[in-house]
C-alpha positions as CSV (number, residue, x, y, z in Angstrom):
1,X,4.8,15.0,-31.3
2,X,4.5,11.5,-29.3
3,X,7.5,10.3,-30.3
4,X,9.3,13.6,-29.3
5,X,7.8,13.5,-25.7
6,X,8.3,10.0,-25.5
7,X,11.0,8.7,-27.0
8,X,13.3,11.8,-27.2
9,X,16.8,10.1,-24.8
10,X,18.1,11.6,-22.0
11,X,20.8,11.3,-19.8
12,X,19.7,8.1,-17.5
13,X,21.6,9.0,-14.2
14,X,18.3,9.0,-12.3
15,X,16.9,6.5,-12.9
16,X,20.5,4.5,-12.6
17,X,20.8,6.0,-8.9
18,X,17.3,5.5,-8.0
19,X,17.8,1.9,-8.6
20,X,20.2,1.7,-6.4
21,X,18.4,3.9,-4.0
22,X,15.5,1.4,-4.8
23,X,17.2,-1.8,-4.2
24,X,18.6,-1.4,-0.9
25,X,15.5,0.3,0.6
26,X,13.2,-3.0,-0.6
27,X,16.3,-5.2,1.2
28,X,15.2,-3.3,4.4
29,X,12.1,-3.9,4.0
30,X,12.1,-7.4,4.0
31,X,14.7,-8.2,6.3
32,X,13.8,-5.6,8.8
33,X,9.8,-7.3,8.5
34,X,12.0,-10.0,10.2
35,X,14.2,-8.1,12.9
36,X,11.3,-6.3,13.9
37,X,9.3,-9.3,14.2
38,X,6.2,-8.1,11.4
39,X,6.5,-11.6,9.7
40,X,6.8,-13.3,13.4
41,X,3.4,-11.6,13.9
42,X,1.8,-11.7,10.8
43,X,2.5,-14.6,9.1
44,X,3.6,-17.6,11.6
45,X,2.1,-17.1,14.7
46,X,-1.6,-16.4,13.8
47,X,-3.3,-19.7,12.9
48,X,-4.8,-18.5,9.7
49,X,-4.3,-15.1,7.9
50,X,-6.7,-13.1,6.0
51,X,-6.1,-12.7,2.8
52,X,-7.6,-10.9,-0.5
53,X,-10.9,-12.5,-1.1
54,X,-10.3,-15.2,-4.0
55,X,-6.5,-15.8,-3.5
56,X,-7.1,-18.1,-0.4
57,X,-4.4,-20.5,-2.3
58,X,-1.9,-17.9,-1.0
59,X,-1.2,-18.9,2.8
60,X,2.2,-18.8,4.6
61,X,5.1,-21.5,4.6
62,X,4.7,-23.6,7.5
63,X,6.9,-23.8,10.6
64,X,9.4,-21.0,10.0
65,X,9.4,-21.2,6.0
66,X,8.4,-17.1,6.0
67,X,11.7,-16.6,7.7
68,X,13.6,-18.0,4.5
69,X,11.2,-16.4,2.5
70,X,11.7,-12.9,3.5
71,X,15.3,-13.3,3.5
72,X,15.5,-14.4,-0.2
73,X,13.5,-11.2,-0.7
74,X,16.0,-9.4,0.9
75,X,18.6,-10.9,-1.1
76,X,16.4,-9.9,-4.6
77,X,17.0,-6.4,-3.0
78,X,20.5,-6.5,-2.8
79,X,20.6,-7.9,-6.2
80,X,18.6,-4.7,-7.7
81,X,21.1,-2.3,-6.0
82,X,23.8,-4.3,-7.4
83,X,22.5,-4.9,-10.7
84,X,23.1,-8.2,-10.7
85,X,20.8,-10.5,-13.0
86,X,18.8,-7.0,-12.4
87,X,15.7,-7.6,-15.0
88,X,15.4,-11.6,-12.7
89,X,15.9,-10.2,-9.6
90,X,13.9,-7.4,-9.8
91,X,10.7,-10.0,-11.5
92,X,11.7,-12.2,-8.0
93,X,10.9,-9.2,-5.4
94,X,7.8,-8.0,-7.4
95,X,6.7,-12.0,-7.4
96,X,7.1,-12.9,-3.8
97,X,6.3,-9.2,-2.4
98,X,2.6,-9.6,-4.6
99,X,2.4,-12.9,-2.9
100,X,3.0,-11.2,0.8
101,X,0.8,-8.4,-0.1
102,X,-2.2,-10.8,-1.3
103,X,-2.2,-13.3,1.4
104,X,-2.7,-11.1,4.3
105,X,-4.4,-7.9,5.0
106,X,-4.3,-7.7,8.7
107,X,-1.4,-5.3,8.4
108,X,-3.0,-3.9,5.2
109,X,-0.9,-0.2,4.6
110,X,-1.1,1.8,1.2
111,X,2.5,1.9,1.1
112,X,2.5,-2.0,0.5
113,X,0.4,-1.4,-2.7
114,X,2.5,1.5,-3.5
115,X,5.1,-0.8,-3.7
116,X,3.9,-3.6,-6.0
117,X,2.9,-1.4,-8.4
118,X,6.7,0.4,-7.9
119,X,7.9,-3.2,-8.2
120,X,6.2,-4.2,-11.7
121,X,7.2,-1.0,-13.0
122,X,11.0,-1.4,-12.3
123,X,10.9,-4.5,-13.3
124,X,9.8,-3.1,-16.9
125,X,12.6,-0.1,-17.1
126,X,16.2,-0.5,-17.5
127,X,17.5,0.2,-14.6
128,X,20.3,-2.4,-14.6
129,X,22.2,-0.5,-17.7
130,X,24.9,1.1,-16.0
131,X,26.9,1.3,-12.7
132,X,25.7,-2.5,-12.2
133,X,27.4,-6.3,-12.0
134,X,25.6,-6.9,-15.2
135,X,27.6,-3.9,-16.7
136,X,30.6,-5.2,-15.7
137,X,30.2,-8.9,-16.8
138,X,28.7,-8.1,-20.6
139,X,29.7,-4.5,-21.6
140,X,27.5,-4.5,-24.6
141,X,24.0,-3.3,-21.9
142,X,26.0,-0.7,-21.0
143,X,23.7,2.1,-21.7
144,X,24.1,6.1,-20.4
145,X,20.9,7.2,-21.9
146,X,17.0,6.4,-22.1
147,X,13.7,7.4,-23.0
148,X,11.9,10.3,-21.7
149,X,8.7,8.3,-20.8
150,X,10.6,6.6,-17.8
151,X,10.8,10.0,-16.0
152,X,6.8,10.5,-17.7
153,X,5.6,7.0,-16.6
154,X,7.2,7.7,-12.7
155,X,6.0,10.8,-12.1
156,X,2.6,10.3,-13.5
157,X,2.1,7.8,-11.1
158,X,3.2,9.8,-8.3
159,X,0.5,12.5,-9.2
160,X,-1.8,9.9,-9.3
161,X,-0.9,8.3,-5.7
162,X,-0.2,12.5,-3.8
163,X,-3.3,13.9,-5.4
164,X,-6.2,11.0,-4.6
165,X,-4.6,11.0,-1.0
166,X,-5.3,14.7,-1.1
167,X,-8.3,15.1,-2.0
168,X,-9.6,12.0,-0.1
169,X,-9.2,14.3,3.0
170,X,-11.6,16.7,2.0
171,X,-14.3,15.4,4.3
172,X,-16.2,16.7,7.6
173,X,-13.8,14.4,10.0
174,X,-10.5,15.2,8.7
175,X,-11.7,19.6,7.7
176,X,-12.8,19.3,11.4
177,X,-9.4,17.9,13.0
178,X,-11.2,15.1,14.5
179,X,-8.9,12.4,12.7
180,X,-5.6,14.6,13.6
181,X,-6.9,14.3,17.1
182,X,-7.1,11.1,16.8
183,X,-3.9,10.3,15.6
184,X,-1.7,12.2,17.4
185,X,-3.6,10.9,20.9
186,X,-2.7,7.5,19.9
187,X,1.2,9.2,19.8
188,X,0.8,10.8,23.5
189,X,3.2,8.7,25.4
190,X,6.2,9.8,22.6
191,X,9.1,11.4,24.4
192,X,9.5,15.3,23.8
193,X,7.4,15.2,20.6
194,X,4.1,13.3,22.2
195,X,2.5,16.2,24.4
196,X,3.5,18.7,21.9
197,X,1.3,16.7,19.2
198,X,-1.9,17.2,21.6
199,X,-1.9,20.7,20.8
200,X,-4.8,21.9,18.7
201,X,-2.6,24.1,17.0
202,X,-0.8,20.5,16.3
203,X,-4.0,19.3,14.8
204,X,-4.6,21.7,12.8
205,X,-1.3,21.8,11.1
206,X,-1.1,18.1,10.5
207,X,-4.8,18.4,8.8
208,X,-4.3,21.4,6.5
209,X,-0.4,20.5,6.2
210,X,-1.5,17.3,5.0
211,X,-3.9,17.8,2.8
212,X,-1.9,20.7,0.9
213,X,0.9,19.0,0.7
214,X,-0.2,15.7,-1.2
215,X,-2.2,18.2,-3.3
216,X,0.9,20.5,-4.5
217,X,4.4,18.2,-3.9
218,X,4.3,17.3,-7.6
219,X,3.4,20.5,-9.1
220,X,6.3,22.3,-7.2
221,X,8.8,19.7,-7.9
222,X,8.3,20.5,-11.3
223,X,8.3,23.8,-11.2
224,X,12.0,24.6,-11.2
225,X,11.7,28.3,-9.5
226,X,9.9,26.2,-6.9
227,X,11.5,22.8,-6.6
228,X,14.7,23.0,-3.9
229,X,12.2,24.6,-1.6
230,X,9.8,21.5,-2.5
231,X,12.8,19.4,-1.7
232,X,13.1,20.8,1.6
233,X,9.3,20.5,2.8
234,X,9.6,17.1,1.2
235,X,12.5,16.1,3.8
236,X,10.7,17.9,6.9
237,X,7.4,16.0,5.7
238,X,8.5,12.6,5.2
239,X,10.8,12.4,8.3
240,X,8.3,13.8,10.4
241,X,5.6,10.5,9.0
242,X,8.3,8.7,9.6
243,X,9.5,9.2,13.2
244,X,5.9,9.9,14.4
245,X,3.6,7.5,12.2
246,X,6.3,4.7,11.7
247,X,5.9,3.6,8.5
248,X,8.9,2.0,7.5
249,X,10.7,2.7,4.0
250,X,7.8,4.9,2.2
251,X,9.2,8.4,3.8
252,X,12.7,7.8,2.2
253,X,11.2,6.0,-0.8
254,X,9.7,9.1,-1.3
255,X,12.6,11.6,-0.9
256,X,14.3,8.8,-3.2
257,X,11.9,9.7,-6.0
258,X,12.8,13.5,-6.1
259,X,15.8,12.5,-8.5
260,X,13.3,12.6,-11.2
261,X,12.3,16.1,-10.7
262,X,15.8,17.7,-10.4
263,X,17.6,19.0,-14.1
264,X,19.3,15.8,-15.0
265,X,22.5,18.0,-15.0
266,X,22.3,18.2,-11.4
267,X,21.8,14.6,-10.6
268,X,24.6,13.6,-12.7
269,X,26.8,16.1,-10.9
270,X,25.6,15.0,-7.2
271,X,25.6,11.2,-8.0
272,X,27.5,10.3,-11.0
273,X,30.4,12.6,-12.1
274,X,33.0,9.6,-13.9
275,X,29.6,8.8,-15.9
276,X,29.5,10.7,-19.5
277,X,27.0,12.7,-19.3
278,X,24.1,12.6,-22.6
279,X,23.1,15.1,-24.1
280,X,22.4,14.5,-27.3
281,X,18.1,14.1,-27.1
282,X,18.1,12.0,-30.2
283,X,14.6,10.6,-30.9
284,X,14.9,6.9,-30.9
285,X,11.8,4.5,-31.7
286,X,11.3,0.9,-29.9
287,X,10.3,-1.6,-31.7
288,X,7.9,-2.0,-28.4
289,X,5.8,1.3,-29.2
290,X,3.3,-0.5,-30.2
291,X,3.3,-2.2,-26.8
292,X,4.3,0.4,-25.0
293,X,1.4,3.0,-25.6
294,X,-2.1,0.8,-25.2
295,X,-0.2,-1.0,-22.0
296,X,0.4,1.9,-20.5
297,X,-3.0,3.6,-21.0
298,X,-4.4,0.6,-19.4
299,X,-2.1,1.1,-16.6
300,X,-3.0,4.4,-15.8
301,X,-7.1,4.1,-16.5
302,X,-7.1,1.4,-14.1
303,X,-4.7,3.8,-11.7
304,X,-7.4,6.4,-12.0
305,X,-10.5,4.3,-11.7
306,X,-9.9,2.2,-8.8
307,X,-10.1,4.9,-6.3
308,X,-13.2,6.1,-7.8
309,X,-15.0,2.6,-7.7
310,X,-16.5,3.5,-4.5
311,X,-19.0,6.4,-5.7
312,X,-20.3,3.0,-7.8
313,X,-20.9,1.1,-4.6
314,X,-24.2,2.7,-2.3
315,X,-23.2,3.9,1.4
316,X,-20.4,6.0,2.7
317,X,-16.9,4.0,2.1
318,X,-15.7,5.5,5.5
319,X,-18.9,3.4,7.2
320,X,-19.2,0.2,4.7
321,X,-15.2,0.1,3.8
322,X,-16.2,-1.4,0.2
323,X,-14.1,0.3,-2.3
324,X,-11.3,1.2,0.5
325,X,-8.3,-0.6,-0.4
326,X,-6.7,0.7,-3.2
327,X,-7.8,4.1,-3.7
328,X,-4.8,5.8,-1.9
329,X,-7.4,6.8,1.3
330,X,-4.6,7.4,3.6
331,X,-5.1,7.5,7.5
332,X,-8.7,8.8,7.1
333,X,-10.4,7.4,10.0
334,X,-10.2,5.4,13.2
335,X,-12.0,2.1,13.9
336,X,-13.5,0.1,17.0
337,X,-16.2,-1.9,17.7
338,X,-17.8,-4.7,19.5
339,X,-18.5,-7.9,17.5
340,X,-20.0,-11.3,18.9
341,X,-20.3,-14.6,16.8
342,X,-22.1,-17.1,17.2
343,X,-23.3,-20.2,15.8
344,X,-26.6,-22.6,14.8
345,X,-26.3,-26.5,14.1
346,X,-28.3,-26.6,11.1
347,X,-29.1,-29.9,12.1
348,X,-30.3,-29.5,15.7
349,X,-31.9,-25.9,15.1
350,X,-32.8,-26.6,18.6
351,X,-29.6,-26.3,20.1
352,X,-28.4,-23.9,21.7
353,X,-26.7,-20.8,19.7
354,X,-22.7,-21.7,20.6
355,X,-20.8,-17.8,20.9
356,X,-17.3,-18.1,19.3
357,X,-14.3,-17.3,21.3
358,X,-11.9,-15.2,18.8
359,X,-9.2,-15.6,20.7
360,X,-9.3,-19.3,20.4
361,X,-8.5,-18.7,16.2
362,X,-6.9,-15.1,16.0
363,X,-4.4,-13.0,16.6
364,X,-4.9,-9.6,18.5
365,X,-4.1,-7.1,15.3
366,X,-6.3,-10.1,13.4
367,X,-9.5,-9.5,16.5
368,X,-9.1,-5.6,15.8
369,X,-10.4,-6.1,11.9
370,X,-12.9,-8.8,12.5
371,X,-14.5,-6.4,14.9
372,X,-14.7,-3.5,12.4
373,X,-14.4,-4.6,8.9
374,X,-17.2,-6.5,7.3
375,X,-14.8,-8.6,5.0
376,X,-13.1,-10.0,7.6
377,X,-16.1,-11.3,9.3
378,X,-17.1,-12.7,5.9
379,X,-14.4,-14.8,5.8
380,X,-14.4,-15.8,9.8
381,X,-17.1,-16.8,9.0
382,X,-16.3,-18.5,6.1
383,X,-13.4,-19.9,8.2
384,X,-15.7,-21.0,11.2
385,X,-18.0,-22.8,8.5
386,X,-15.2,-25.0,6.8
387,X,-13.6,-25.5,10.5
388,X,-16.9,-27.5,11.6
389,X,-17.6,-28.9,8.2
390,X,-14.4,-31.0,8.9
391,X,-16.2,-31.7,12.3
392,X,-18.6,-32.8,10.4
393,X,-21.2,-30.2,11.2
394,X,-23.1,-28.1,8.8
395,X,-23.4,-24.5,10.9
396,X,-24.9,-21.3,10.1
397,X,-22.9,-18.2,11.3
398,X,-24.7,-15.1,12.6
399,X,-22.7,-11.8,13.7
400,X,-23.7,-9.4,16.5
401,X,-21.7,-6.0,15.5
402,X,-21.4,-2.4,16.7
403,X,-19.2,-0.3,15.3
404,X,-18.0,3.4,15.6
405,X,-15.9,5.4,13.2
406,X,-13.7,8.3,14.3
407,X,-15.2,8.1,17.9
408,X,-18.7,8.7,16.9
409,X,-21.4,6.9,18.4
410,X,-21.5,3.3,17.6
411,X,-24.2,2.0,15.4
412,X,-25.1,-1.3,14.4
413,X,-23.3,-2.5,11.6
414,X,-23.9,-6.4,10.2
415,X,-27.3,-7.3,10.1
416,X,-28.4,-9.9,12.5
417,X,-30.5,-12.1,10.8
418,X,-27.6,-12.8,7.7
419,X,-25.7,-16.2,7.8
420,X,-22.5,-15.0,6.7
421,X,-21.3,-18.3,6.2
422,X,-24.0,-19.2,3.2
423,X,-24.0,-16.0,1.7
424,X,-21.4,-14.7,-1.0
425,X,-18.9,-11.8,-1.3
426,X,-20.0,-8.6,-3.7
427,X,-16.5,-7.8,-5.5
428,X,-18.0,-4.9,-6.9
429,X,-21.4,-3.8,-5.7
430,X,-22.7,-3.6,-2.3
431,X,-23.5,-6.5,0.2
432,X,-26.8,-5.9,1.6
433,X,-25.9,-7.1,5.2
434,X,-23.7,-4.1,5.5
435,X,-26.1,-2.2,7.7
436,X,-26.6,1.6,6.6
437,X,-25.4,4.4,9.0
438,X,-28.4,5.7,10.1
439,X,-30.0,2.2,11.1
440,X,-30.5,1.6,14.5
């Protein structure tokens, strides 16, 4: 039975065209981050960035070495749509995009994790095996067939992503169209589209639309008496993100991924007619099976229980943020609050407590999380502390913070009395300085 669902060949046109697909929209990526001035922004101008807590050995090339180093990822992209040294390449973009994605979180977007994890899988699959440079130069990978669990492993992962973003938004601010509001007031000065977004009916749609439609994509892509109508929602939702929520390739990476749901007749039709089309479904068994099967059950526990690790952690993720990254929780709320630093000389405790400027060390998007996100006061603090130390001083760093979460009232949030710069991180339980809700 395994062996049948798994290892029974098909035609490979999909996955063939979706590395193309693939491959030039991960070019754009990178080398629009540099037309559009992201890597300008995020990565050379700000004196420091924030990254992952325990890879501070990631930090940005100095002087304009990004530059070169988002271009060479745009090249990789190229590469993979090419199929040239595909299986190198495609190990090159998943390296240096992991190494982007780790070392700063300023711009931190679920669609940059969606990615890496895209990345390390198409750098497993063999995607280079037809219509590709590598084809051309050493017929003997040419290839027009391959194992069902490609399409298995693809889509699984895509339930995984649609349905935790789905049922994240069943909560009182998003039911209540507080967050829509939010959202869509931040999109008010659009041409044409803006006012029409401040309609409740507006709000409403985007809420319920939302939440249905990361629920039941999957489901009725599959379903074939269901699926071109799928498709066509698919296009209306993913251009509409796209035009009014700007963010960047994951609306066409998306529509990309529907290949995988259409008959494999039709794609190899639409896409591929000179290729000879397979049909034989033999059953072929890897020698990697044995590989194959724990790996990727390891894959997809740690898939499913990351965006669960948060009902281990005490206090509402949506207040505390511990256990947000990674757990698909999709434009759920809205940030702002008011945060003052200061310092001690913890040898002249008599001195007077010195407030820190943030402007002096950080950028404006870089101000916006330190004010609201208790990591990144952790580490400007953290920061602050190894900045004097190489003063010479040894300081104790206190925090002042207010925050407020989808417009609500702001409460106090860091607790006063905490040196932040002498106290350690929690990976995976909570840190006790992280004020609850209802404290005052």
């Amino acid at each position: 039975m395994i062996n049948r669902w798994l290892f029974t060949h098909i035609d490979n046109s999909s996955l063939i065209i979706f590395r193309v697909f693939f491959g030039f929209l991960i070019a754009a990526e990178a080398i629009g981050a540099i037309f559009t001035g992201w890597v300008k922004r995020t990565l050379i101008e700000p004196e420091f960035t924030f990254n992952f807590i325990g890879f501070d050995f990631l930090q940005p090339l100095p002087g304009n070495g990004m530059y070169f180093y988002f271009a060479i990822m745009g090249i990789f992209g190229l590469l993979v749509m090419a199929g040239y040294k595909y299986r190198w390449s495609m190990i090159g973009y998943t390296l240096m995009w992991a190494g982007v994605y780790f070392m700063q979180k300023s711009s931190y977007n679920n669609h940059y994790y969606l990615l890496l994890l895209l990345c390390i899988i198409m750098s497993i699959l063999p995607a280079g095996n037809y219509f590709s440079i590598d084809v051309k130069q050493n017929s003997k990978l040419k290839k027009i067939s391959m194992p069902r669990w490609i399409v298995l492993a693809i889509i699984a992962q895509l339930w995984i992503v649609y349905t935790y973003a789905s049922v994240a938004k069943l909560y009182p601010d998003w039911l209540d169209f507080t967050v829509a509001k939010n959202l869509m007031a931040g999109r008010a000065y659009y041409p044409i589209v803006g006012p029409i977004l401040q309609g409740h009916w507006a709000h409403v749609s985007v809420a319920y639309f939302g939440i249905l439609f990361d629920l039941l994509i999957i489901p009725l892509l599959l379903w074939k008496r269901t699926r071109f109508a799928a498709f066509c929602f698919s296009i209306f939702f993913h251009l509409f993100n796209s035009i009014v929520f700007q963010i960047g390739i994951f609306p066409y990476l998306s529509l990309a991924f529907t290949v995988f749901f259409f008959s494999k007749e039709k794609i190899h039709r639409v896409f591929m007619k000179k290729k000879v089309f397979y049909d034989k479904n033999e059953i072929i068994v890897p020698s990697y099976k044995k590989v194959l099967i724990p790996l990727s059950i390891v894959w997809f526990v740690i898939q499913i229980a990351l965006p669960l690790r948060h009902w281990t952690i005490p206090g509402d993720v949506l207040w505390t943020e511990e256990g947000h990254r990674l757990s698909w929780r999709m434009m759920l709320r809205g940030r702002s609050g008011i945060t003052n630093f200061y310092l001690i000389d913890n040898k002249d405790p008599k001195a007077k407590k010195e407030y820190i400027n943030k402007q002096q060390y950080l950028s404006k998007k870089q101000i916006r999380s330190v004010n609201t996100k208790p990591d990144f006061m952790w580490q400007f603090a953290q920061y602050l502390k190894k900045k004097y130390a190489e003063e010479g001083k040894d300081i104790s760093v206190y925090v002042k913070s207010s925050v407020s979460v989808n417009g609500k009232k702001r409460k106090k949030f860091i607790d006063p009395e905490v040196d932040l710069a002498n106290v350690p991180w929690n990976y995976f339980k909570t840190n006790p300085w992280i004020l609850k809700y209802d404290s005052e």
